[in-house]
C-alpha positions in Angstrom: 9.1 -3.2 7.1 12.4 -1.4 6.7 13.9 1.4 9.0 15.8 4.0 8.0 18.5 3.4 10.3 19.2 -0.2 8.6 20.0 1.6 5.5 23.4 3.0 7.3 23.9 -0.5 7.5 23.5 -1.3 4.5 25.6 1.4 2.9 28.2 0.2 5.3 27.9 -3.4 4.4 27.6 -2.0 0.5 31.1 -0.2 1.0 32.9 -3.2 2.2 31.9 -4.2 -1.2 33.1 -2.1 -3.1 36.4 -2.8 -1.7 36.6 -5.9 -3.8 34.6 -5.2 -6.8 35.8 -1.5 -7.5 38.5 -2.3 -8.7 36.7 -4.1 -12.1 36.6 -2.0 -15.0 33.2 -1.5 -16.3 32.8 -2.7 -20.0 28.8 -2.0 -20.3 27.6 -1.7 -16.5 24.1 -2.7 -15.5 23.8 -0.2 -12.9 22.1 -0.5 -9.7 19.1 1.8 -10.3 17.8 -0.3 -13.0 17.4 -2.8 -10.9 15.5 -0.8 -8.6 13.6 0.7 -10.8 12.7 -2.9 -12.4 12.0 -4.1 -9.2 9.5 -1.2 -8.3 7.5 -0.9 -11.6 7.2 -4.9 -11.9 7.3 -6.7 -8.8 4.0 -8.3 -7.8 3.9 -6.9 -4.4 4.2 -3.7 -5.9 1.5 -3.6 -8.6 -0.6 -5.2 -5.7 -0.4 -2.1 -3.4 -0.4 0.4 -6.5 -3.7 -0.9 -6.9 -5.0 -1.2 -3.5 -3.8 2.6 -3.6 -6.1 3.3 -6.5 -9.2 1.5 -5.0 -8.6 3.6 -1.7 -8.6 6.6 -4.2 -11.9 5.4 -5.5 -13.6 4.5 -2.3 -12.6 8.0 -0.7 -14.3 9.7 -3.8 -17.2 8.2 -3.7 -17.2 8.9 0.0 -17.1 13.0 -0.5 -20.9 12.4 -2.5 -22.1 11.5 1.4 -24.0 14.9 1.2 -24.6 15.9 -2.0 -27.7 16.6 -2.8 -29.8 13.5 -4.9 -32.9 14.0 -7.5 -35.1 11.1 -7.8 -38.2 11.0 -10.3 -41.2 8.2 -9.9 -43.2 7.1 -12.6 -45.9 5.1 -12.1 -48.8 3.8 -13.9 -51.6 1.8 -12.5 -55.0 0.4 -14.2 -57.6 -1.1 -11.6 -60.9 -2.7 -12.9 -63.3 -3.4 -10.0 -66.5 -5.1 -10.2 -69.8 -4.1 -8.2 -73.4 -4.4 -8.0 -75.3 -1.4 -9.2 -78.5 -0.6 -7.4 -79.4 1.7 -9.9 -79.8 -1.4 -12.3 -81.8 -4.2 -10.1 -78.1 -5.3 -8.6 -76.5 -6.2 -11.9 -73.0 -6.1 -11.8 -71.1 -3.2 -13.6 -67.3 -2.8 -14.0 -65.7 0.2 -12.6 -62.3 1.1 -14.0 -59.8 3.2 -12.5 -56.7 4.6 -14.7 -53.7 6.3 -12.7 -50.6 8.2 -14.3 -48.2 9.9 -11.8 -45.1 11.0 -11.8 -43.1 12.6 -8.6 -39.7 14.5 -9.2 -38.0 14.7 -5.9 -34.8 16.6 -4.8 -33.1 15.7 -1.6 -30.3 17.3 0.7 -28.6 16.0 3.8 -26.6 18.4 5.4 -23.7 17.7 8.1 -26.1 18.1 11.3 -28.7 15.2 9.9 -31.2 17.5 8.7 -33.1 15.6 6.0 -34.5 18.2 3.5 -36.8 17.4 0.8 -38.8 19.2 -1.8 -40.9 17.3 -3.9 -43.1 17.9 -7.4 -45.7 15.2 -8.7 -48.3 15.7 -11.3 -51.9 12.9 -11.7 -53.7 12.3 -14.7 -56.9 9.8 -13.1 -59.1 8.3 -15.4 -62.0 6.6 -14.1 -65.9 6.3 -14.0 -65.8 5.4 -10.6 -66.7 8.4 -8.5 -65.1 7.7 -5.4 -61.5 6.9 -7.5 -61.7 10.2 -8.6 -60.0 13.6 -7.3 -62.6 14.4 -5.5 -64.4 11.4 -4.0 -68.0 12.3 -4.6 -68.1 14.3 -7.2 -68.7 12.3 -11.3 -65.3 13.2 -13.1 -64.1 11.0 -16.4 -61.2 12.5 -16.1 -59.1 15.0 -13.5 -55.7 16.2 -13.3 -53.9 16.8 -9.6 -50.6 18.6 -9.2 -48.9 18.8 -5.7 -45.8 20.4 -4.5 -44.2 19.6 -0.7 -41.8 20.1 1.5 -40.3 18.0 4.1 -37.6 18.7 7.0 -37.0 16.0 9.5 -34.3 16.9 12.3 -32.5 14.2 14.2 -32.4 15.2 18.1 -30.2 12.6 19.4 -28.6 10.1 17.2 -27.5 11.4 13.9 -27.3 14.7 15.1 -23.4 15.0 15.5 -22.0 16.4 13.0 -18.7 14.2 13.8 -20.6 11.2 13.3 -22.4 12.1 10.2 -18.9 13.5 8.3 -17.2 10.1 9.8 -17.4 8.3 6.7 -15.4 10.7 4.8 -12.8 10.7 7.5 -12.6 6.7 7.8 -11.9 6.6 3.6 -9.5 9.8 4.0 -7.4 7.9 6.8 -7.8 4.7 5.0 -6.4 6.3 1.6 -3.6 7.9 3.6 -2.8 3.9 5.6 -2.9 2.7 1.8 -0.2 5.1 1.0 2.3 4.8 3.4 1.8 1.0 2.8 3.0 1.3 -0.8 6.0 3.3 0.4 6.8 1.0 3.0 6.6 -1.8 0.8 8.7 0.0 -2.1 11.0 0.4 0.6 11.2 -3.0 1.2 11.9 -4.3 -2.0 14.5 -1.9 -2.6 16.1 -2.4 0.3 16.1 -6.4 -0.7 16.8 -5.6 -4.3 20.3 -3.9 -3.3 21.4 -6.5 -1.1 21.0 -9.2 -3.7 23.1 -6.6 -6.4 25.5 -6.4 -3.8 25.2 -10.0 -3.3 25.8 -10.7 -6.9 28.9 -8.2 -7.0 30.7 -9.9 -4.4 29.6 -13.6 -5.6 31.1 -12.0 -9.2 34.5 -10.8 -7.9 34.8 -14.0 -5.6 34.7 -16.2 -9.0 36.6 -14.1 -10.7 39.5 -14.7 -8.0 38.9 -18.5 -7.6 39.0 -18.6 -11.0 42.5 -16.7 -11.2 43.7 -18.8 -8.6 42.4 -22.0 -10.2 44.3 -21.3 -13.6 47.4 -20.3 -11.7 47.4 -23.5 -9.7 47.2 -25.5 -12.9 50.2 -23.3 -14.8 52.1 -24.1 -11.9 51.7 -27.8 -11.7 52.4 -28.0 -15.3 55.5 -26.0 -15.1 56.9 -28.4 -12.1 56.3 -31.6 -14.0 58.0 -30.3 -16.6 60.9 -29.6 -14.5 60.4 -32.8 -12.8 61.0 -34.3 -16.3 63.8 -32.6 -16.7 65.3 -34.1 -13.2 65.5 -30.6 -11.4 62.7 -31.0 -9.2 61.3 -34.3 -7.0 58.5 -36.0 -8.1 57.2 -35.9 -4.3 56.8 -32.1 -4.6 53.9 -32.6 -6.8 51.5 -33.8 -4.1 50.8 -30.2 -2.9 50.6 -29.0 -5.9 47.6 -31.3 -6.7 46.3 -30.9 -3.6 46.2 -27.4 -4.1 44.7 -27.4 -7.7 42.1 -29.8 -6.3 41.4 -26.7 -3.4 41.1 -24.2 -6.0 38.8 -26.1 -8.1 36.3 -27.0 -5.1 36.6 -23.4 -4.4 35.7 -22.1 -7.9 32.8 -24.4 -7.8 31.0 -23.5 -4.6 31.8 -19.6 -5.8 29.5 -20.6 -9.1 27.1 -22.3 -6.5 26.9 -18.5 -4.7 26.4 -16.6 -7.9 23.9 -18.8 -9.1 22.1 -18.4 -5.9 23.0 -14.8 -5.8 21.5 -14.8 -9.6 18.2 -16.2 -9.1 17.6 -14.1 -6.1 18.3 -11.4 -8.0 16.0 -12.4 -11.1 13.2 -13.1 -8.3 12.6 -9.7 -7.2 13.7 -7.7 -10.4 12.6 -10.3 -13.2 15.3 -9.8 -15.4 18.8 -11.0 -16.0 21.7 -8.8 -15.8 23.0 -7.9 -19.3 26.2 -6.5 -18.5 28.7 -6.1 -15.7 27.8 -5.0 -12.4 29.1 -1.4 -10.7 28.4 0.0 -7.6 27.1 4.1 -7.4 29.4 5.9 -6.5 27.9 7.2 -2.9 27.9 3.3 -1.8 32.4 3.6 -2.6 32.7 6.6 -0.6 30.2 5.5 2.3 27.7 6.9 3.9 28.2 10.6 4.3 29.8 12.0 8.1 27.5 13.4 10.7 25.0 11.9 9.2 23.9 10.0 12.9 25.2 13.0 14.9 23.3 15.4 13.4 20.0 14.0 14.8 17.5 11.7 13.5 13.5 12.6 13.4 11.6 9.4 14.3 8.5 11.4 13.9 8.2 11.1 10.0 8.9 7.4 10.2 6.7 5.3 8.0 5.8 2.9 10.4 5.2 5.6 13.3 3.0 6.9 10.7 1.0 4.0 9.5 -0.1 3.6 13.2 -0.4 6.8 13.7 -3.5 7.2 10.9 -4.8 3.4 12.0 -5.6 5.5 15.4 -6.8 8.4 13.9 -9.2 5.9 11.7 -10.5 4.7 15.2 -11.2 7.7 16.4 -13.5 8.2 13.4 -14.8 5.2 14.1 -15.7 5.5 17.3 -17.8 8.9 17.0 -19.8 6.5 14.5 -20.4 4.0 17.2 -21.1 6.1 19.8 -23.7 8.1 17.8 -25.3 4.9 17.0 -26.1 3.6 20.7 -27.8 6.4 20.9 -31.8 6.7 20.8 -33.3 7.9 17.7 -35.1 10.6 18.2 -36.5 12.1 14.8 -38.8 15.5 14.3 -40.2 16.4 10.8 -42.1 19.4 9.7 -44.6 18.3 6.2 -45.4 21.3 4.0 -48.3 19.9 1.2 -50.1 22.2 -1.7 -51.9 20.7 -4.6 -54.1 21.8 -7.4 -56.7 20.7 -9.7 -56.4 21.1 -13.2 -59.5 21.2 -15.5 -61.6 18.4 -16.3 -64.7 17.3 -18.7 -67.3 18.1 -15.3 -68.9 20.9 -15.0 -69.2 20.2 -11.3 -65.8 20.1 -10.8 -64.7 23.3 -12.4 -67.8 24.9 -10.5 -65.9 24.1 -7.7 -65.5 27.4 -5.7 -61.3 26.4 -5.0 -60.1 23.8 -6.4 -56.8 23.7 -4.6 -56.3 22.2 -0.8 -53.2 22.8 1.7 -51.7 20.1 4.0 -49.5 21.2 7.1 -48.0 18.1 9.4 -45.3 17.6 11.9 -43.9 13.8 12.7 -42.0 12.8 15.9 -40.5 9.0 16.0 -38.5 7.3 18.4 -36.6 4.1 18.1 -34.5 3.0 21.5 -32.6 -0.1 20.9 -32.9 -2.6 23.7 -29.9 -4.9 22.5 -26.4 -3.9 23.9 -24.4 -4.6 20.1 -23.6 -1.1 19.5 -21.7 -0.9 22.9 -20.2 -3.8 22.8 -18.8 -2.8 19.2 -17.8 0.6 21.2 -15.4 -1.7 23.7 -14.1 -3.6 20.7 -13.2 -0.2 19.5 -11.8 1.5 22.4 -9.3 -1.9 23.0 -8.3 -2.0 19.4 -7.3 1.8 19.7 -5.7 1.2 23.1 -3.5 -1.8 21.7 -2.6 0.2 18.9 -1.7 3.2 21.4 1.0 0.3 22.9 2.7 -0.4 19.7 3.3 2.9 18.4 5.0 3.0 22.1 6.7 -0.2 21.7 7.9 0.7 18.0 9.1 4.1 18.9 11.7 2.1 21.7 12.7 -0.2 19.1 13.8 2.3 16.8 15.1 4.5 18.9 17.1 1.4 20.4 18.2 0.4 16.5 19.6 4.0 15.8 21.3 4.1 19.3 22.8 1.0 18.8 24.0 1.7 15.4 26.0 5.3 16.7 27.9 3.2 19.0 28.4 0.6 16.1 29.1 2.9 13.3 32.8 4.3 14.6 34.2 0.4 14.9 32.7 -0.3 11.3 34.1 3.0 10.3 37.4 1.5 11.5 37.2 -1.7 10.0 36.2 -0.6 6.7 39.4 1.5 7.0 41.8 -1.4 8.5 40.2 -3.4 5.5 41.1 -1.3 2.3 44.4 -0.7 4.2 45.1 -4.4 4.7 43.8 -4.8 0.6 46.1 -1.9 -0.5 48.9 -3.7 1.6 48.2 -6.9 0.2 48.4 -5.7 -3.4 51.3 -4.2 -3.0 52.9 -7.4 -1.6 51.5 -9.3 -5.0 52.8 -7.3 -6.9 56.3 -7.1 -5.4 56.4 -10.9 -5.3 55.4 -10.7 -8.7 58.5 -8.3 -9.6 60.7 -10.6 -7.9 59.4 -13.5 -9.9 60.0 -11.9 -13.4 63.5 -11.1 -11.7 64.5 -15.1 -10.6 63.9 -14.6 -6.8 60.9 -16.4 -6.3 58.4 -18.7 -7.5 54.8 -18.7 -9.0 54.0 -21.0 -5.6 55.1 -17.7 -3.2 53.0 -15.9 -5.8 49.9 -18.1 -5.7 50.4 -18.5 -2.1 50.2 -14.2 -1.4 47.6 -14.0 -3.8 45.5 -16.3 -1.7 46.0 -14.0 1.4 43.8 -11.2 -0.3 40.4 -13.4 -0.4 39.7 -13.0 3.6 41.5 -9.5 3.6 39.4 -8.2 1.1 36.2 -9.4 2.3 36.7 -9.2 5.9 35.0 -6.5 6.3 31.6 -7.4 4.7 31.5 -10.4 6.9 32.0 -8.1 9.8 29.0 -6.4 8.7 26.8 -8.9 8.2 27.3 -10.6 11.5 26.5 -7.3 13.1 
């Protein structure tokens, strides 16, 4: 995770940069925010939390249908053959078949205090010549039809009666989609922060070669220049030594500089998967620096990411923990049954003599379940310590960033200062090249003074991003 207040130092450390590398002209620049945005829409990391985001998404959808209403429809069909001894026949055995067709549509709403309501419609078709199968035991019927329409409210008393609890799921997926978000931009953070060090890595490893590689051909001009003079008898064949020595310097030196922009390559090409196809430029905010007052003015830790991401892990707990607490509770249920049914017509006289054919239920239920094992407290601890840890390292985070940003306004002035010593000493040193170099197109000094003050601008020029990095 990234802090804000590292990217100060990171535009610092990016302006120190731009010291040395500004100063290349940009034939087709591959700018910094393609990298970033390269790095973003194809790293691995990134597509993985993108789509951790979306299954968050998902999950807190499906959590919202916790109290929509459901409709349910039953279909059965069952076909019983019996066999039995009929008395009316001397005790010979008769088969008795039983045909049942039901079907029961059934529509059911929970609401957010645990009332269960339920309102049910079925319709029976039995066919059967046995007459105490039939729809009313007793009486011959081939055939009888029963419809019957109820109505069912059961009321938790103690647990699932909290209206907390019972809307908890819905707030555990909304804080969980919320921790899912700040993770992607946390991460996206990351990687962008990472992406533009390596581009500023590969800039200076760039302008570094480009130097050695100045120096390198400079070293060789002038080595061949003094052993033509040494031919011609105007200079000692003992002042050669340095020269070599010194071509040999600049050539180790070019070579480890293509060692670090290899490295600085592939680091590159690791987070943004793709090669640079043209010259590198810095934005133009990371020249100027950072802009002034920009520590002064105050800085709200509040809206940190990582403030925030603990922030909704507690408020997760707390949703949580009205679930726990509602479940070591006793249940304690009450229901209320409502019941009407009809009979339709059938092929009996004596059943449609029946004086009513239709009968009324009324019931009321009462169930108790008390656990006896401890689980659901000891799942309630687990809670309550998780939260309280968490409670300690927002604390401890907050210190460390307030810490970080103190520590970087009592930094920022002496970077400030050496940024400024550093372009000066640059500026000065150019201006020292180019005067030798004025006095060697004029006969009063040689390409070795030249080579010699041109060397002097490597630590100059990159004194301040080594400054930077060791803070």
């Amino acid at each position: 995770m990234v802090s804000p207040v590292r990217w100060t130092l990171c535009a610092l450390q990016l302006c120190a940069l731009g010291t040395l590398a500004h100063a290349e002209p940009a034939r087709a620049p591959y700018p910094l925010q393609r990298v970033i945005s390269g790095v973003v829409g194809r790293h691995p990391l990134a597509k993985a939390r993108r789509f951790e985001l979306q299954a968050e998404q998902s999950a807190y959808r499906a959590s919202q249908t916790a109290l929509d209403p459901t409709l349910s429809l039953d279909t059965q069909a069952n076909h019983n053959l019996s066999t039995i001894a009929d008395p009316t026949q001397g005790g010979a055995l008769r088969g008795l078949t039983t045909k049942r067709y039901s079907s029961e549509l059934t529509f059911t709403k929970p609401l957010q205090w645990g009332t269960q309501l339920s309102l049910g419609l079925s319709e029976s078709l039995i066919d059967t010549d046995n007459p105490f199968n039939n729809c009313v035991p007793g009486l011959p019927s081939d055939k009888c039809y029963e419809t019957r329409l109820s109505l069912r409210l059961t009321q938790p008393l103690l647990r699932g009666r909290s209206t907390e609890a019972n809307l908890s799921v819905i707030k555990v997926a909304e804080r969980a989609l919320n921790l899912s978000k700040i993770t992607v931009e946390l991460e996206v953070t990351r990687l962008v922060f990472e992406a533009s060090l390596a581009y500023a890595q590969l800039l200076l490893s760039e302008a570094q070669l480009e130097l050695e590689r100045r120096e390198e051909a400079l070293a060789l001009r002038q080595l061949q220049e003094n052993k033509t003079r040494v031919s011609a008898g105007v200079v000692a064949d003992s002042e050669l030594s340095a020269l070599r020595l010194s071509l040999a310097q600049r050539t180790q030196a070019r070579l480890e500089a293509e060692r670090r922009m290899t490295e600085a390559e592939e680091a590159l090409f690791s987070l943004s998967a793709e090669r640079p196809t043209g010259p590198l430029s810095l934005p133009s905010w990371v020249i100027s620096g950072p802009p002034n007052g920009s520590l002064e003015s105050g800085v709200d830790l509040t809206g940190h990411p990582e403030l925030r991401l603990l922030d909704e892990r507690v408020a997760q707990l707390d949703a949580q923990l009205a679930q726990r607490r509602d479940q070591a509770l006793p249940e304690l249920n009450a229901g209320l049954i409502l019941s009407q049914s009809g009979l339709g017509e059938a092929f009996e006289e004596s059943l449609k003599a029946l004086p009513d054919n239709r009968s009324r239920f009324y019931g009321a239920t009462i169930s108790l379940q008390y656990p006896i094992s401890d689980r659901a407290e000891q799942q309630l601890q687990e809670l309550l310590a998780r939260q309280a840890a968490l409670r300690e390292e927002r604390s401890a985070t907050l210190r460390r960033l307030e810490g970080d940003l103190a520590r970087l306004r009592r930094a920022r002035p002496a970077l400030e200062a050496i940024l400024i010593s550093a372009r000066r000493a640059l500026n000065a040193s150019r201006e020292t090249v180019r005067a030798a170099e004025g006095r060697l197109e004029a006969g009063r000094a040689t390409r070795f003074e030249v080579s010699q003050r041109r060397r002097r601008r490597e630590p100059r020029s990159s004194r301040c991003y080594k400054h930077s990095t060791l803070y």
